[in-house]
C-alpha positions, 0 to 999 in steps of 0.5 A: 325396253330399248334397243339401247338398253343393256345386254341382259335383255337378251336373257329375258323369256318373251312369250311367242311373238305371235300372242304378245302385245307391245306397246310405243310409250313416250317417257318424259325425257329428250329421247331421239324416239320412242321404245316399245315394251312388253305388255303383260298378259294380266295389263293387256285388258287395261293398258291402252293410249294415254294410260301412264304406265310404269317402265324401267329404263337403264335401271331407273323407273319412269311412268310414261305414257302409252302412245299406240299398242304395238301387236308386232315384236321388234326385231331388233330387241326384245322389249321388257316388261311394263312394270305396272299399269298407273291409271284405270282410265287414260289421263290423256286424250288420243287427239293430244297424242297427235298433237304432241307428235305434230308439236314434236315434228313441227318444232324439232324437239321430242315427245318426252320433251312435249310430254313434260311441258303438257301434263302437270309435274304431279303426274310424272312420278319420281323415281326415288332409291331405297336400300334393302337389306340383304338378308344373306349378308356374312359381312363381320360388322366389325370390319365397318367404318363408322358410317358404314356401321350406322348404316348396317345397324338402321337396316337391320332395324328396318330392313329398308331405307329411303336416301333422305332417311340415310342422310338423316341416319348420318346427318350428312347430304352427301351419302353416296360414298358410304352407300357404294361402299355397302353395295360393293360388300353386298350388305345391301341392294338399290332399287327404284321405287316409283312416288306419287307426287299428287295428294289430294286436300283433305277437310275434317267434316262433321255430320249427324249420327244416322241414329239422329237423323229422324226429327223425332230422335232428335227432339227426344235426344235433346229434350232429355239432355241433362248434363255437360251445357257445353257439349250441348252447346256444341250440337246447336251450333252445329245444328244451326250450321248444318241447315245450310250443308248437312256437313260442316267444317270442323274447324268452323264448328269448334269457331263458332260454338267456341268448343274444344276439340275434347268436347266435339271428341265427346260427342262422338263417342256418345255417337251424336256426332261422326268426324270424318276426312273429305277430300276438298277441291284446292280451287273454290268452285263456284255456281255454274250459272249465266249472267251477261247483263250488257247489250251489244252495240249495234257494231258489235252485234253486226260484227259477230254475225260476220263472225259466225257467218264466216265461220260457215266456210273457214276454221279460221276468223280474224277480228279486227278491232280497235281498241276499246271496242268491245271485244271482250263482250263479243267473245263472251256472246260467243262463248255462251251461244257454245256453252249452251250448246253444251260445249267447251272453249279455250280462251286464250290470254298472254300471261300479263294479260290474265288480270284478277280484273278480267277474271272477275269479270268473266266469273261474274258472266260465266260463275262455276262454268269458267276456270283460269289455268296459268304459270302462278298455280302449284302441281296440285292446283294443275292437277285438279284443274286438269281433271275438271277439264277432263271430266267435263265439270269446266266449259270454259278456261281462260288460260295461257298458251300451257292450256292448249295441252289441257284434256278437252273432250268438247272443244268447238271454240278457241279465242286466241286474245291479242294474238299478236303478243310475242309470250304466246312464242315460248322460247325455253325450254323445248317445246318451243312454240308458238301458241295461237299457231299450235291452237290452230293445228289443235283446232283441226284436230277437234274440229274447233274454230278460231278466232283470232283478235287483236286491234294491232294483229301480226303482219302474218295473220294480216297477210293470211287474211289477206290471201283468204285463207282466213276470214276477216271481221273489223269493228272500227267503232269503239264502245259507246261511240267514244272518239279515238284519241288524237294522236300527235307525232313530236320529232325530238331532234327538232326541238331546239334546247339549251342544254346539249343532251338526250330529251326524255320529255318533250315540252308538249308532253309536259305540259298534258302532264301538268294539266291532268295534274292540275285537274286532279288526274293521273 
């Protein structure tokens, strides 16, 4: 444990220092630094950086996040013990603990604080307390209050009780005078137990019994087949689904045959049939396939040619491009030469900017390769999509600036999209930082590039292209060699009108008002 925790550290019995391990773990709180804990001889061979582990500090249980193994006892306390090893594999990468400890140095706040804001709330546990009996308890139950008494008679029942479960006992939310009365008089002890927060999704499937997968056994079963036409009826439907996946929903089944749940019970109990759970992603996955069915205009084509020809001598490159001209295509070539490659890019949007529109049109590029990752998923949708990213199954995500802290292994592009827009800063809670700036520190770290685009891009990006320390693309051609609009500059205090007051429409904008209108416009 901490320097910080209670006296009682000092009674506890720490191996020689010269054989123990330690371990710096960072827990998902506002500490002033991280605590070094004990690490168990039977975790040594499991316990390594970005594994989540589970700790106790200041009598609460936190799974946190192994940070570096420490092989000097410190000096100044002896660590506790880790508790118990949450993960067979780190769920964090060693480059994202060197970028939460940047991010935390960067921008003043604490890695627990960057810890909370990077990995998905499924992932940090909660500690919740329960109740044990104790079973040396002399306590006379008439001398109990009535809630007291309750209380008492459940956990001589059950002989552990969660709060929600006492709170249900005394059908009231506030239970904690009553609990510390029953502590107090030792009929019972609090402890803290660590709940997985994740669940994964689960399906009920239908397959064929293995007995039934030979044609020929098949055929014989069900030209002998005699009575029960319905159950009978069940199995075609499901063999006719079953052509297109061997495993079909059960509730699809029982749709389209029309069946019971009795009937298809039936039919495994025969063992026709097998039901089984399956574990089912959140998220629809589609085909991973390529599909770019545009031609770059000769601009854009020339544009990405000093994009990549840039990208020889700097990590980072500007692209300067008015609007409606194209860049959105340029980024997609981009990102399929890297996808070929077999690598993995981070393309990064501001949050109105992730449109169902765009998102299509990415999915309709990159099918199963693309994934989006935004505010508006629950903490299992964040959890899967972790994990694919992790595993590799994702190649490209399309995300706001949250996907920065996401598990990349093979990251060698990062589009930062309008990387003027002011949500790319976060501003509360801590971290609070700016996105394309901490994009491109990530990229230092994994060795990706960056390209920054934007048709009005921040006067600092301007000005460290301007100073050559990053490259600098501009397409002044809008796609299809479409005319900019003219642009007219009205000053309302000089239009002269009867009334005094403040003019919200201008008679020139009126009256294009009236024409698109009179057109049939919006």
């Amino acid at each position: 444990m901490s320097a910080q925790s209670d006296n009682n550290e000092a009674a506890l019995i720490v191996p020689d220092p010269e054989e123990a391990a330690y371990a710096e773990i960072i827990i998902p709180l506002a500490l002033p630094r991280n605590y070094t804990w004990y690490i168990p001889s039977e975790f040594r061979p499991v316990v390594q950086p970005g594994v989540r582990v589970e700790v106790e500090l200041r009598q609460k249980k936190y799974a946190g996040i192994v940070q570096q193994l420490v092989h000097k006892k410190p000096e100044a306390f002896s660590p506790k013990p880790i508790l118990n090893v949450l993960d067979e594999e780190p769920i964090v990468y060693e480059k994202q603990l060197t970028f939460w400890q940047w991010m935390a140095h960067y921008y003043m706040c604490t890695q627990g604080e960057v810890m909370q804001a990077a990995i998905p709330a499924n992932f940090k546990l909660t500690s919740e307390s329960i109740l044990q009996f104790n079973e040396t308890t002399e306590t006379d139950p008439a001398s109990l209050s009535n809630d007291e008494f309750m209380i008492y008679e459940a956990l001589e029942i059950k002989r552990s009780l969660k709060m929600n479960e006492v709170q249900q006992v005394l059908d009231k939310a506030h239970v904690y005078p009553v609990v510390k009365k029953l502590l107090d008089k030792k009929i019972c002890f609090i402890y803290e137990h660590l709940v997985e927060k994740f669940k994964p999704k689960t399906e009920t499937y239908v397959t064929l019994h293995p007995q039934f997968r030979s044609e020929e056994k098949l055929e014989l079963l069900l030209n002998t087949w005699s009575k029960a036409p319905k159950q009978l009826a069940l199995l075609l439907s499901f063999l006719h689904l079953s052509k297109e996946s061997p495993e079909v929903k059960r509730a699809d089944l029982l749709k389209k045959s029309n069946a019971t749940a009795q009937q298809l019970k039936a039919l495994t109990e025969k063992q026709i049939l097998l039901v089984r759970q399956m574990n089912v992603d959140r998220i629809p996955q589609l085909p991973a396939s390529i599909h770019i069915d545009f031609e770059l205009s000769d601009a854009q084509q020339k544009a990405i040619e000093n994009i990549q020809s840039v990208f020889k001598e700097k990590e980072v490159c500007l692209l300067h491009g008015v609007t409606a001209s194209g860049k959105t295509q340029i980024y997609a070539r981009l990102m399929e030469t890297q996808l070929k490659a077999g690598k993995q890019v981070l393309y990064m949007l501001p949050e109105i900017a992730l449109t169902a529109q765009l998102i299509r049109r990415l999915q309709k590029y990159f099918g199963g390769h693309i994934i989006v990752y935004h505010s508006r998923f629950n903490p299992h949708e964040r959890v899967e999509i972790w994990n694919r990213v992790k595993s590799g199954q994702a190649s490209i995500v399309l995300g706001a600036r949250s996907a920065l802290f996401l598990p990349f292994q093979q990251l060698s592009l990062i589009i930062v999209d309008e990387e003027h827009d002011p949500s790319y800063k976060q501003q509360d809670p801590a971290p609070r930082y700016q996105g394309r700036d901490a994009a491109i520190y990530l990229s230092t770290l994994t060795g990706a590039q960056v390209l920054l685009g934007s048709a009005t891009p921040s006067l600092e990006t301007l000005y460290n292209a301007d100073k050559n320390k990053y490259g600098k693309v501009v397409l002044e051609e809008r796609f299809g060699k479409v005319n900019l609009p003219t642009l007219e500059i009205i000053d309302l205090k000089r239009i002269v009108q009867k009334e005094k007051g403040r003019i919200m429409l201008s008679p020139q904008l009126k009256a294009a008002i009236n024409d698109s209108l009179n057109e049939k416009k919006q």
